[in-house]
Phi, psi and omega in degrees: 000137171244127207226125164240138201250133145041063152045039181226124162264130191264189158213098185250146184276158178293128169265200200286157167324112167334117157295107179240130175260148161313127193304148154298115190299125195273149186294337184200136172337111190304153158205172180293106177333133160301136172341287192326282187319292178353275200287354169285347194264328176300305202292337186291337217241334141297332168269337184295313165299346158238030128307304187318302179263021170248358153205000000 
């Protein structure tokens, strides 16, 4: 197949079927993080890194 883009002709070949797996059902309904949870994930995630960088 030949596709032009901004005046550039591309040639793209068919590629192979799409493999599609069924999503995974998630164990509980996603929700929004509490203020509190935010920042516990920064600082958890600021120390780790500055573990990290401490050695």
């Amino acid at each position: 197949m030949t596709v032009i883009v901004n005046e550039l002709e591309v040639t793209v070949a068919p590629a192979a079927p799409l493999q599609v797996a069924p999503a995974a059902k998630p164990e509980r309904e996603p929700r929004a993080l509490e203020p509190l949870e935010v920042l516990a994930l920064i600082a958890q995630r600021a120390e780790r890194d500055r573990r990290a960088r401490a050695h």
